[in-house]
TORPA-4810 file (N, C-alpha, C, O; in nm, 3 decimals):
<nodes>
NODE_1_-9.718_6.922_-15.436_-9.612_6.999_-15.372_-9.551_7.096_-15.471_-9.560_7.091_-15.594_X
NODE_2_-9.487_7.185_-15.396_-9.433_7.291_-15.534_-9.316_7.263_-15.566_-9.263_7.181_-15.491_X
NODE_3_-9.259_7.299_-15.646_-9.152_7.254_-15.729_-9.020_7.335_-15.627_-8.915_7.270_-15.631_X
NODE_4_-9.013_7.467_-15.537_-8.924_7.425_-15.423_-8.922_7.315_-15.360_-8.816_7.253_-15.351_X
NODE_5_-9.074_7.255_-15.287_-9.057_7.157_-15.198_-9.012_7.019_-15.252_-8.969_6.938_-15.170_X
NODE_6_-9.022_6.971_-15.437_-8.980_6.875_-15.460_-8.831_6.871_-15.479_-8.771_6.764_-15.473_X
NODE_7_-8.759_7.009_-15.507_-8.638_7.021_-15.489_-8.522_6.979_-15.338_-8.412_6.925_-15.329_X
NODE_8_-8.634_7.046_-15.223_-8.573_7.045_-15.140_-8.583_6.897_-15.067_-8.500_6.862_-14.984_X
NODE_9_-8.701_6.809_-15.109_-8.667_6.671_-15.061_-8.600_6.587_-15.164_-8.561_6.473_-15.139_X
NODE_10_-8.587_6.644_-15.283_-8.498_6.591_-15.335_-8.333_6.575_-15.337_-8.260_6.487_-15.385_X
NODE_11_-8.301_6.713_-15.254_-8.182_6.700_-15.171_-8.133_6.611_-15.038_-8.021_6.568_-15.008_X
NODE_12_-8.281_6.600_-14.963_-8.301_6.550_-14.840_-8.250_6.361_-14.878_-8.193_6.277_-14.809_X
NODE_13_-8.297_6.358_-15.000_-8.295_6.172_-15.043_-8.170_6.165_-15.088_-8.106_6.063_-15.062_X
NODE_14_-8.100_6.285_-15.175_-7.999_6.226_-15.227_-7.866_6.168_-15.107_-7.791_6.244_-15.046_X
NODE_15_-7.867_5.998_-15.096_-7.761_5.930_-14.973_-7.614_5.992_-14.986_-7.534_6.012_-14.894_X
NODE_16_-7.600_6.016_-15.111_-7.444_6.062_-15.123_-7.378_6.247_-15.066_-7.275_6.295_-15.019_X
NODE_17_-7.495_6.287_-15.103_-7.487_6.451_-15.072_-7.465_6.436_-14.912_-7.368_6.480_-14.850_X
NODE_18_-7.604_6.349_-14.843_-7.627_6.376_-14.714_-7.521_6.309_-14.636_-7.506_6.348_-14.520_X
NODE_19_-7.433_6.198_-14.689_-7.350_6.168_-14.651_-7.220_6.255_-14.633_-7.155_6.269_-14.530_X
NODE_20_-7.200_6.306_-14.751_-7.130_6.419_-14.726_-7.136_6.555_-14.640_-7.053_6.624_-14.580_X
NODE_21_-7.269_6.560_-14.663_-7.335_6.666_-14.540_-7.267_6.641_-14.365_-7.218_6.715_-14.281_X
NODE_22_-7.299_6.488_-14.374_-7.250_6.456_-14.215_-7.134_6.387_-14.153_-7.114_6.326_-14.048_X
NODE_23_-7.038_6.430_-14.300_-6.907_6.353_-14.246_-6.809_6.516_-14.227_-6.797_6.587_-14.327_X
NODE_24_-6.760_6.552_-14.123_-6.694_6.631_-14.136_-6.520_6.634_-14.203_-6.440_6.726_-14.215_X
NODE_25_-6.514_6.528_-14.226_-6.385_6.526_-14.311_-6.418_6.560_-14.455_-6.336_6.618_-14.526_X
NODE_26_-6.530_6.527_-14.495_-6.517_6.521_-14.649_-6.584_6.708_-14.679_-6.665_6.771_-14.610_X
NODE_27_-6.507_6.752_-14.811_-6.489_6.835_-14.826_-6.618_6.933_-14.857_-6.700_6.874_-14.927_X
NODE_28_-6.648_7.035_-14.831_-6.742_7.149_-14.846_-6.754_7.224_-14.986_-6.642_7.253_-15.030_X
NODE_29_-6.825_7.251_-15.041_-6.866_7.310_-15.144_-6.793_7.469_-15.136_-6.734_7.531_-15.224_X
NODE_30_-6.820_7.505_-15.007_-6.803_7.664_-14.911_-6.771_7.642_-14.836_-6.833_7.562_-14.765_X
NODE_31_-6.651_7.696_-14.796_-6.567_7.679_-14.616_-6.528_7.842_-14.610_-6.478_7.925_-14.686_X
NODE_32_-6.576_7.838_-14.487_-6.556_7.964_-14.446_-6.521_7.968_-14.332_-6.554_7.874_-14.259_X
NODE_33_-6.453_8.062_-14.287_-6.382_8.093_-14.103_-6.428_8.244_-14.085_-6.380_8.327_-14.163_X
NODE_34_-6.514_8.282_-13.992_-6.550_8.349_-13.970_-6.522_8.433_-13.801_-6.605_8.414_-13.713_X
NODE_35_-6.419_8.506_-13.779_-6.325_8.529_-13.674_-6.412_8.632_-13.591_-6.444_8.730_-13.658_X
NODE_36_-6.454_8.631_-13.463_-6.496_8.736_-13.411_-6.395_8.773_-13.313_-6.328_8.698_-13.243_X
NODE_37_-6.394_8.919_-13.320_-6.308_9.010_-13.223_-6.388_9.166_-13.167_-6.474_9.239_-13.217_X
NODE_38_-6.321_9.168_-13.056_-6.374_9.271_-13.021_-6.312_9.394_-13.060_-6.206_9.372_-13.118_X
NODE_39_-6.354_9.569_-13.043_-6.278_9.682_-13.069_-6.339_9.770_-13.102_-6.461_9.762_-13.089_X
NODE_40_-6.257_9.938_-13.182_-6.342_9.995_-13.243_-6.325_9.984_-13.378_-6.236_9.931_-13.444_X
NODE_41_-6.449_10.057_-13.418_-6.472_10.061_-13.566_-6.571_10.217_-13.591_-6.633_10.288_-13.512_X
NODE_42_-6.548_10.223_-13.742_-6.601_10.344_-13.784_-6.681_10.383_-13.894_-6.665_10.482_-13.966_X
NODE_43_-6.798_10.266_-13.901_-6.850_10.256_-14.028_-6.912_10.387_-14.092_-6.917_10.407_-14.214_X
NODE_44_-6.969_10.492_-13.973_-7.039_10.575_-13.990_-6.945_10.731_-14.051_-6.986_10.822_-14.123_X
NODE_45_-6.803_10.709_-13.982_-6.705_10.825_-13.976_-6.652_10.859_-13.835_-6.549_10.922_-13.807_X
NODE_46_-6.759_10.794_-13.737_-6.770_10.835_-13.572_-6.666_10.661_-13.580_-6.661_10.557_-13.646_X
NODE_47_-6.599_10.727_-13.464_-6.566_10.607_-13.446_-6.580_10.564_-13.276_-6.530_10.631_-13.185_X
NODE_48_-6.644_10.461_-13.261_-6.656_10.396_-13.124_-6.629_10.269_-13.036_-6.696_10.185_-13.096_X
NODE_49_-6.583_10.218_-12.950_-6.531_10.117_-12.917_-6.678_10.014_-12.891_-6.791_10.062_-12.905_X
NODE_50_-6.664_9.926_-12.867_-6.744_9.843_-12.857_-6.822_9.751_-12.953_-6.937_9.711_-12.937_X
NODE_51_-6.745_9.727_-13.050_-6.764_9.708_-13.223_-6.759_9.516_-13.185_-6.682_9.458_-13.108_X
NODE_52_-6.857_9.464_-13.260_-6.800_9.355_-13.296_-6.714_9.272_-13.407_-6.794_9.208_-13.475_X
NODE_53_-6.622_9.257_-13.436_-6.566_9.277_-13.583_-6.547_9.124_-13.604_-6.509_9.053_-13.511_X
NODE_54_-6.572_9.076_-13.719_-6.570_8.957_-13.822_-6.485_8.989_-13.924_-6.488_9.076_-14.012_X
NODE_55_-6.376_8.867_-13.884_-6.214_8.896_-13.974_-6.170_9.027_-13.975_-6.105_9.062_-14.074_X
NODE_56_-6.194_9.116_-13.876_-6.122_9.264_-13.844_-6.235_9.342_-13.928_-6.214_9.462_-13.944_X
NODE_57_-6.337_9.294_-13.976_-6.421_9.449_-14.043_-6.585_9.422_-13.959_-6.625_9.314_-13.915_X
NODE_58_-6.660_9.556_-13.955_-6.756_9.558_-13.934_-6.867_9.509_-13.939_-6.962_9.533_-13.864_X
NODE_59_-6.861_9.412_-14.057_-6.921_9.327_-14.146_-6.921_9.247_-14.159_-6.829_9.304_-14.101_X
NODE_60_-6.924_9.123_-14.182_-6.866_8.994_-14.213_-6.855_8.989_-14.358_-6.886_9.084_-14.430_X
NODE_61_-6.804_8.861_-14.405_-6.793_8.878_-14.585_-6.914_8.809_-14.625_-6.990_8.735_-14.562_X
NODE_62_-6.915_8.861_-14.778_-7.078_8.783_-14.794_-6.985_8.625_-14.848_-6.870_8.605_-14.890_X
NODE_63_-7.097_8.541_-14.823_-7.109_8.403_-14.802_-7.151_8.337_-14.964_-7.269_8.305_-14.953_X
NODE_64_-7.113_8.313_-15.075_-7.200_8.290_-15.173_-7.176_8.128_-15.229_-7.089_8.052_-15.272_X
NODE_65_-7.277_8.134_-15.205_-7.260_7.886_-15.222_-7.384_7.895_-15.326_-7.473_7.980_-15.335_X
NODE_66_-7.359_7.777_-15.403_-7.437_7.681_-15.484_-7.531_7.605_-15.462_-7.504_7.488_-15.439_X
NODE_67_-7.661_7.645_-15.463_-7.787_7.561_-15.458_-7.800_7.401_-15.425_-7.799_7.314_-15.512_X
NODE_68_-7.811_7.379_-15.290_-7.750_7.266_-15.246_-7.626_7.199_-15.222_-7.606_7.080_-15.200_X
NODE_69_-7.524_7.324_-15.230_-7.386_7.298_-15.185_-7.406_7.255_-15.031_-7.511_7.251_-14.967_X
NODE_70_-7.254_7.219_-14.983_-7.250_7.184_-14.837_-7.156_7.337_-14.852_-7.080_7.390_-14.933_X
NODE_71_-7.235_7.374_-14.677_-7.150_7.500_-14.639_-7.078_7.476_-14.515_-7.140_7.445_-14.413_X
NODE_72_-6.946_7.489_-14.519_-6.911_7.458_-14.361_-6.832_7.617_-14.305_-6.736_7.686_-14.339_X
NODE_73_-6.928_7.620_-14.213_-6.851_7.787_-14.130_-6.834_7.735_-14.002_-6.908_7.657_-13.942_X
NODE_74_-6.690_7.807_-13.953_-6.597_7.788_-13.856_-6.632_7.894_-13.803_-6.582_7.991_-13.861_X
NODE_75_-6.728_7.931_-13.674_-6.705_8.039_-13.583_-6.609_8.024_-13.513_-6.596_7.910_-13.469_X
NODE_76_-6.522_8.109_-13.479_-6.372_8.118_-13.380_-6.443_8.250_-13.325_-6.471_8.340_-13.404_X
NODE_77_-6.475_8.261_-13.175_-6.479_8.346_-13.089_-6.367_8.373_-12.993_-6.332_8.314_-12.891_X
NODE_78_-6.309_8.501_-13.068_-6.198_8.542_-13.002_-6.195_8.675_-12.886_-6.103_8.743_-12.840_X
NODE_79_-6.375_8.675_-12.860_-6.413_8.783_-12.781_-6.346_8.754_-12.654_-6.317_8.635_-12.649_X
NODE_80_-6.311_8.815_-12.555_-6.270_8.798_-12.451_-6.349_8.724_-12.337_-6.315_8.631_-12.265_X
NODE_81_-6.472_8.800_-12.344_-6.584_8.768_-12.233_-6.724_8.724_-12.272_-6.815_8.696_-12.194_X
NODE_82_-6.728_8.722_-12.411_-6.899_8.733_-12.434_-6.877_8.562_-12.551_-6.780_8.528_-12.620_X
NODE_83_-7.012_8.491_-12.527_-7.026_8.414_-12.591_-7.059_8.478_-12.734_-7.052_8.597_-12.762_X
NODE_84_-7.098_8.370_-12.821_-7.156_8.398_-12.970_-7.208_8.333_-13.033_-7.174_8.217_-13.008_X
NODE_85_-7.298_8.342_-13.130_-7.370_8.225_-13.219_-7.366_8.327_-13.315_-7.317_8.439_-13.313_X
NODE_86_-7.468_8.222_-13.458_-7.400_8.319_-13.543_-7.613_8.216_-13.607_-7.653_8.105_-13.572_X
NODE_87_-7.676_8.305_-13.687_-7.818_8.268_-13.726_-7.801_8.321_-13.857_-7.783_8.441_-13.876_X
NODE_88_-7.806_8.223_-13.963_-7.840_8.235_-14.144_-7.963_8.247_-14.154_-8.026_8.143_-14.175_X
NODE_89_-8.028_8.362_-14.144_-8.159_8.391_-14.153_-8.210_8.398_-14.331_-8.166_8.436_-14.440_X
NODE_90_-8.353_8.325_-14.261_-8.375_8.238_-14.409_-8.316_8.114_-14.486_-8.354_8.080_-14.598_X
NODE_91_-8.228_8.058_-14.419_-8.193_7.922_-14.444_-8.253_7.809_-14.382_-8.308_7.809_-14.272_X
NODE_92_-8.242_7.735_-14.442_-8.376_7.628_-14.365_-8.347_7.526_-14.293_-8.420_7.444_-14.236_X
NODE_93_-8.159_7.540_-14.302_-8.112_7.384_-14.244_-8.140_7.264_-14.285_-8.147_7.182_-14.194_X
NODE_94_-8.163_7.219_-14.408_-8.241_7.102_-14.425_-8.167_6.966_-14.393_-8.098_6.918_-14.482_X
NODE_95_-8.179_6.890_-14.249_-8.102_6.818_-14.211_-8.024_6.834_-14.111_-7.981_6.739_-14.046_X
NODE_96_-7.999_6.937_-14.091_-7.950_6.996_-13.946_-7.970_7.111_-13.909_-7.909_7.203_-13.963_X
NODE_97_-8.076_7.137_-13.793_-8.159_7.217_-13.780_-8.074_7.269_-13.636_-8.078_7.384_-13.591_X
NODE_98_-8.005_7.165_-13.582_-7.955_7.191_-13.463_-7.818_7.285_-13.456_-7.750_7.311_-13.357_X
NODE_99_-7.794_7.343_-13.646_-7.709_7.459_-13.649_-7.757_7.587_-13.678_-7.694_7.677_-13.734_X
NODE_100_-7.887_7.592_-13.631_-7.971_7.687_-13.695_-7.903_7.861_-13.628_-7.925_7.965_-13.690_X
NODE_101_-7.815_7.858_-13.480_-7.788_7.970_-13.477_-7.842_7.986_-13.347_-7.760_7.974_-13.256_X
NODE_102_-7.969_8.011_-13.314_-8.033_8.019_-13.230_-8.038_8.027_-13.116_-8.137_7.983_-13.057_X
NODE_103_-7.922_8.093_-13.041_-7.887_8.074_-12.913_-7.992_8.018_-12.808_-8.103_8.068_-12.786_X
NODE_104_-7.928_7.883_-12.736_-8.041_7.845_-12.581_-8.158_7.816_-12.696_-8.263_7.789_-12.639_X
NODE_105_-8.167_7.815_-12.793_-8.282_7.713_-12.871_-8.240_7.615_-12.939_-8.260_7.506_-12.886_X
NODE_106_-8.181_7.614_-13.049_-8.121_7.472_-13.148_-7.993_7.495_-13.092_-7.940_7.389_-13.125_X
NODE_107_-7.936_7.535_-13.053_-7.780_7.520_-13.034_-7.721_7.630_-12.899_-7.793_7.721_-12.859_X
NODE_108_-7.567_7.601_-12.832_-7.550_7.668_-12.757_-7.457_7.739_-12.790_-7.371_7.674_-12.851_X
NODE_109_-7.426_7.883_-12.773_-7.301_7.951_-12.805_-7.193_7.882_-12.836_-7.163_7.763_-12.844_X
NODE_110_-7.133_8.002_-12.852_-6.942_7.924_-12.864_-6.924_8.039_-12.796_-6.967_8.144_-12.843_X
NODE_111_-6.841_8.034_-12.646_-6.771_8.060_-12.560_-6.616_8.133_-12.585_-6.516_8.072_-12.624_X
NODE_112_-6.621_8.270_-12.554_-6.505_8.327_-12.615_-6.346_8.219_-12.587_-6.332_8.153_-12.484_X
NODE_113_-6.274_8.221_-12.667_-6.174_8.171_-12.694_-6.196_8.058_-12.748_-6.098_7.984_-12.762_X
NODE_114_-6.297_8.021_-12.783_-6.336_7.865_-12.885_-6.337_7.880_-13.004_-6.282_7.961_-13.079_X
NODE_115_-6.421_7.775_-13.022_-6.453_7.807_-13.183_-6.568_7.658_-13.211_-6.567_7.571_-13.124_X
NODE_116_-6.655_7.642_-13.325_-6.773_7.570_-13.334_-6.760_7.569_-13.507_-6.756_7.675_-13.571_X
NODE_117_-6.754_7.445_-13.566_-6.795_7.422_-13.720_-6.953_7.420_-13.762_-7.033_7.333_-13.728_X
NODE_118_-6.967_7.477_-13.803_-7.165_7.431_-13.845_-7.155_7.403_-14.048_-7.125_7.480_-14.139_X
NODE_119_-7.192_7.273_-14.046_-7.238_7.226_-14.198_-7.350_7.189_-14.188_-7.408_7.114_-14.109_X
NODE_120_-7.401_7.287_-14.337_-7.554_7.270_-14.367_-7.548_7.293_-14.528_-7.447_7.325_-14.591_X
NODE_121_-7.654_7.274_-14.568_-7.709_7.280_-14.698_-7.732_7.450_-14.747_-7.790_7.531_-14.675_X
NODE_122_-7.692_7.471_-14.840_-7.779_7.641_-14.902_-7.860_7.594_-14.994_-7.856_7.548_-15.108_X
NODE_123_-7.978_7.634_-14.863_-8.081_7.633_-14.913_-8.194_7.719_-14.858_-8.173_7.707_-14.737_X
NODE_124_-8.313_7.807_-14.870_-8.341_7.776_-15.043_-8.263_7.860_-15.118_-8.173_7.919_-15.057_X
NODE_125_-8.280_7.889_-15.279_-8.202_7.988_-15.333_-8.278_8.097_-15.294_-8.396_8.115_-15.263_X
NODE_126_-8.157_8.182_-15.308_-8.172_8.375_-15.301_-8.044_8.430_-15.254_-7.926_8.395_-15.249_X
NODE_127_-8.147_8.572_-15.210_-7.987_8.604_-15.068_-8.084_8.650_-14.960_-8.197_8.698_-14.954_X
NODE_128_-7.964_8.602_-14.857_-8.025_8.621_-14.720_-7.932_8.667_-14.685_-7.847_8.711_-14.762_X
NODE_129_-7.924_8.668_-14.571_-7.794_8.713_-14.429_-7.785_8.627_-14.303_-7.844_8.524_-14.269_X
NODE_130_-7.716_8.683_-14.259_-7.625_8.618_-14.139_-7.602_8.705_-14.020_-7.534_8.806_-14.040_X
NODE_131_-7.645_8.683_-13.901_-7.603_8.738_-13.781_-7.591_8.676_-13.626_-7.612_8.565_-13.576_X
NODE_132_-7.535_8.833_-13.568_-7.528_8.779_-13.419_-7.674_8.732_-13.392_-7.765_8.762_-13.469_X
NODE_133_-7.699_8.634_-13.245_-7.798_8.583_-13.231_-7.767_8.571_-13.035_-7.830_8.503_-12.954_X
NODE_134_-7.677_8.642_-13.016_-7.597_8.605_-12.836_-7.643_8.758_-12.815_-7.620_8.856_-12.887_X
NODE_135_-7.720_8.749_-12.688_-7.721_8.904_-12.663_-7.680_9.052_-12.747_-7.785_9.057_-12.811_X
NODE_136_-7.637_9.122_-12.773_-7.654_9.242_-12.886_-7.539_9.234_-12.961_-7.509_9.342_-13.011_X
NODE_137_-7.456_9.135_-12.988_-7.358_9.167_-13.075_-7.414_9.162_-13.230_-7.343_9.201_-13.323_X
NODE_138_-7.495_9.130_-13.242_-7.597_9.174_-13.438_-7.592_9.327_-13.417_-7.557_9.381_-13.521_X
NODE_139_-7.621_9.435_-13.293_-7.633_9.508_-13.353_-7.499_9.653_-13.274_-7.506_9.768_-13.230_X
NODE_140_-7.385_9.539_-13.299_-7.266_9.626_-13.264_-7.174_9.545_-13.375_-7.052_9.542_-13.357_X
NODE_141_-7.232_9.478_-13.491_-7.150_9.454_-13.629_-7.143_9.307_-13.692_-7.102_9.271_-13.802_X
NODE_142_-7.206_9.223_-13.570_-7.201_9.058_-13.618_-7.296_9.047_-13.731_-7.406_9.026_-13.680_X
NODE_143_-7.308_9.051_-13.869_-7.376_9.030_-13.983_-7.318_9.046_-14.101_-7.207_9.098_-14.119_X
NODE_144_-7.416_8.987_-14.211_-7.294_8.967_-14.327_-7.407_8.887_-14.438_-7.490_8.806_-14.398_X
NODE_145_-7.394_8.920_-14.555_-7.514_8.866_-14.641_-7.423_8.717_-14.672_-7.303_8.689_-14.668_X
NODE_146_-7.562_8.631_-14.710_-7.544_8.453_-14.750_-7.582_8.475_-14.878_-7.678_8.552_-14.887_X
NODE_147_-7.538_8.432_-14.984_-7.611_8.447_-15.110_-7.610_8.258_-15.157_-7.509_8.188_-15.150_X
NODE_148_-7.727_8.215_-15.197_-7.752_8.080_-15.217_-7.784_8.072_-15.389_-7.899_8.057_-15.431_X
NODE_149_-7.681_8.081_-15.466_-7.720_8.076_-15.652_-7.761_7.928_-15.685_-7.736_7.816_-15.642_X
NODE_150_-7.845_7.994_-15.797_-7.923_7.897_-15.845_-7.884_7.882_-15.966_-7.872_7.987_-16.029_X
NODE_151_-7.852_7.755_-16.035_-7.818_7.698_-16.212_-7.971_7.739_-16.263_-7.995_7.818_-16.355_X
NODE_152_-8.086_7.656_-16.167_-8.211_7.677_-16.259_-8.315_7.846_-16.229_-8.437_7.858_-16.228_X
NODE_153_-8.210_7.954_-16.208_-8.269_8.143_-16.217_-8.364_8.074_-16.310_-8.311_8.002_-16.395_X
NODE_154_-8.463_8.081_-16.308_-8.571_8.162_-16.393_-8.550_8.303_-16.463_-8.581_8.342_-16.576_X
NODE_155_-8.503_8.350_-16.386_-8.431_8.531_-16.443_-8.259_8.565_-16.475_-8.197_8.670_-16.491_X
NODE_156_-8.220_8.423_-16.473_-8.095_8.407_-16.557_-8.057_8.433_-16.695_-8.077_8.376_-16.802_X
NODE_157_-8.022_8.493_-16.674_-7.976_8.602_-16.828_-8.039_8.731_-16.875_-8.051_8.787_-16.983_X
NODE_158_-8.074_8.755_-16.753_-8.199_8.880_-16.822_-8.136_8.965_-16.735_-8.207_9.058_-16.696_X
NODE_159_-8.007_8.960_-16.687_-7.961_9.104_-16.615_-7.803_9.108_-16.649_-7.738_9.006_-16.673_X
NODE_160_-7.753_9.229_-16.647_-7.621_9.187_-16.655_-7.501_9.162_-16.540_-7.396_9.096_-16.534_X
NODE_161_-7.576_9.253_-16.454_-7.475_9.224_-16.312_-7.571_9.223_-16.213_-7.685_9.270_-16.224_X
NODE_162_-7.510_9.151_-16.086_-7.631_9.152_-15.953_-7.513_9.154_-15.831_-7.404_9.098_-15.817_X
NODE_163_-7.579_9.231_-15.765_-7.514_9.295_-15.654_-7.587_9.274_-15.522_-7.708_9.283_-15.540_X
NODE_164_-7.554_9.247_-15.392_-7.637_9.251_-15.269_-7.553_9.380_-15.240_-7.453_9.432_-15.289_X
NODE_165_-7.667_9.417_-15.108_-7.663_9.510_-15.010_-7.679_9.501_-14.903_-7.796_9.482_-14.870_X
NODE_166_-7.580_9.510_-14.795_-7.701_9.502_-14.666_-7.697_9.637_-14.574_-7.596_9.671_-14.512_X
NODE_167_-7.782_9.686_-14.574_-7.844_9.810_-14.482_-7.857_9.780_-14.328_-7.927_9.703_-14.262_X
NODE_168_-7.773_9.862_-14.303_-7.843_9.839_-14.146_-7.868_9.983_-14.066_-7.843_10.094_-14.115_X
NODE_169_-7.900_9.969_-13.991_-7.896_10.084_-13.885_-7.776_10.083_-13.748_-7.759_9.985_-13.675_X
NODE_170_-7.718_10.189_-13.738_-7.592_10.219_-13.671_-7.573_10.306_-13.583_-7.590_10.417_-13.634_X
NODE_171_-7.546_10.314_-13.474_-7.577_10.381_-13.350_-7.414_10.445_-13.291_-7.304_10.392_-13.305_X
NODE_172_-7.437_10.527_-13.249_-7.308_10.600_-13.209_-7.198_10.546_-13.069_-7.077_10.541_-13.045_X
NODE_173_-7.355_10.507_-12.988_-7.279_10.435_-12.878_-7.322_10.261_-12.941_-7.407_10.226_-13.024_X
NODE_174_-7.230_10.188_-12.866_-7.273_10.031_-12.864_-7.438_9.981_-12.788_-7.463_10.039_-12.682_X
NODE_175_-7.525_9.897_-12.830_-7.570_9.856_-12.780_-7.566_9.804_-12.640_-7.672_9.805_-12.578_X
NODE_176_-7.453_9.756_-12.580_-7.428_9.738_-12.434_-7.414_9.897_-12.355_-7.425_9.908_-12.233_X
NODE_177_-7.395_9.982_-12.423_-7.363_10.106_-12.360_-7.518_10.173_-12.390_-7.568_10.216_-12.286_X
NODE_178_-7.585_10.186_-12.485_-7.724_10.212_-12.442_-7.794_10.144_-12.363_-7.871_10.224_-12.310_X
NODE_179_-7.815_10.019_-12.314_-7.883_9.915_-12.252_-7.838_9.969_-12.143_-7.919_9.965_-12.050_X
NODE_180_-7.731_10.023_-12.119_-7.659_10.031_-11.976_-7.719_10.159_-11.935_-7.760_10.174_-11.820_X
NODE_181_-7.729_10.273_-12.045_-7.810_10.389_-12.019_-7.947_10.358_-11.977_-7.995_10.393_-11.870_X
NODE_182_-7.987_10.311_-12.039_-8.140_10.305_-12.058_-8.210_10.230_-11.899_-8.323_10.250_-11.853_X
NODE_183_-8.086_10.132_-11.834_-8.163_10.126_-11.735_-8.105_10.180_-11.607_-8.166_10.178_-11.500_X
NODE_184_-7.955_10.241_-11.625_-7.980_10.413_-11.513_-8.060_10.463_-11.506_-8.113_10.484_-11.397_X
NODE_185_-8.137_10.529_-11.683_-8.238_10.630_-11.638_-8.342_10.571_-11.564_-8.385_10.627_-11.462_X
NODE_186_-8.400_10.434_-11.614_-8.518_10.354_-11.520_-8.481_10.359_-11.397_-8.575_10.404_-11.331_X
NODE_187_-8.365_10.330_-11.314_-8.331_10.255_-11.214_-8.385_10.466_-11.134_-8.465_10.481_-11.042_X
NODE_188_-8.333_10.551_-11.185_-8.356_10.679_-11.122_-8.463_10.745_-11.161_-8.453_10.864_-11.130_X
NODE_189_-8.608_10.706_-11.243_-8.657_10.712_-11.303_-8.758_10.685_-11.108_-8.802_10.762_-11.022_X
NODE_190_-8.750_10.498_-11.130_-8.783_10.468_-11.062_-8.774_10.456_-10.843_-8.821_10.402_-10.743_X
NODE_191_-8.656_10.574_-10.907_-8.616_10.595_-10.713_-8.641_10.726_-10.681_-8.619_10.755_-10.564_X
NODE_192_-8.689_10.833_-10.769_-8.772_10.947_-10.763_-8.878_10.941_-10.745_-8.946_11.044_-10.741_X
</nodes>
């Protein structure tokens, strides 16, 4: 096996971690609250309504935990009408898979005016991200980089600063407002 996979069942065995993993009282390595709201926003300079915003910005904050820390994130959906999930893409869940994000697959939304805890492991190391996973709110602002540090970098010390980025692509109208275009034009597309 490779020396990830002996790492990562070596987390899986340790009784005390995983215990901690599945008691929700005992304390998190990373706690995070992660607030969704609806509105506008103006990442581009344009500004347009239909934004999904995490803790009031466009973005969510990046997420940065310790190589086998416990992470506990608090989605609070304060959308009015639309459910939400939230998917750590590239995390592996090791141990609870059933917070994987995944809307109507490992798990079910959280229902505006709720809210849902998910604790899991960061794992493996790197950086990844985080997004919407409920119908188009990923791409009207639900995302936000996960960064998972590692004690044993291999390339530890050989840089002096490290920075993430996350790039996305950004659209003038909202995704619900193109979708909404897109099948007028079909719907008259198709009655001509």
């Amino acid at each position: 096996a490779s020396t990830r996979d002996a790492r990562a069942a070596a987390l899986l065995s340790d009784a005390a971690l995983m215990a901690r993993l599945y008691d929700e009282s005992a304390p998190a390595d990373r706690e995070v609250t992660l607030t969704l709201t609806g509105g506008a926003c103006s990442p581009d300079g344009y500004t347009r309504e239909g934004c999904v915003l995490v803790n009031g910005s466009v973005q969510g904050p990046t997420i940065v935990a310790p190589v086998g820390g416990v992470v506990q994130v608090t989605l609070r959906n304060e959308l009015p009408s639309d459910a939400a999930s939230v998917h750590f893409h590239g995390v592996h869940m090791l141990g609870t898979p059933y917070f994987d994000g995944a809307d109507m697959i490992s798990q079910s939304s959280v229902p505006g005016g709720r809210a849902m805890t998910l604790r899991f492991l960061a794992w493996p190391p790197g950086t990844h991200w985080y997004h919407g996973h409920t119908g188009v709110d990923y791409a009207d602002g639900l995302r936000g980089l996960f960064v998972v540090r590692d004690a044993e970098d291999p390339y530890l010390g050989t840089y002096e600063a490290e920075e993430a980025v996350l790039f996305t692509e950004w659209c003038e109208r909202s995704a619900r407002a193109r979708h909404a275009l897109r099948r007028a034009r079909a719907r008259a597309a198709s009655s001509s």
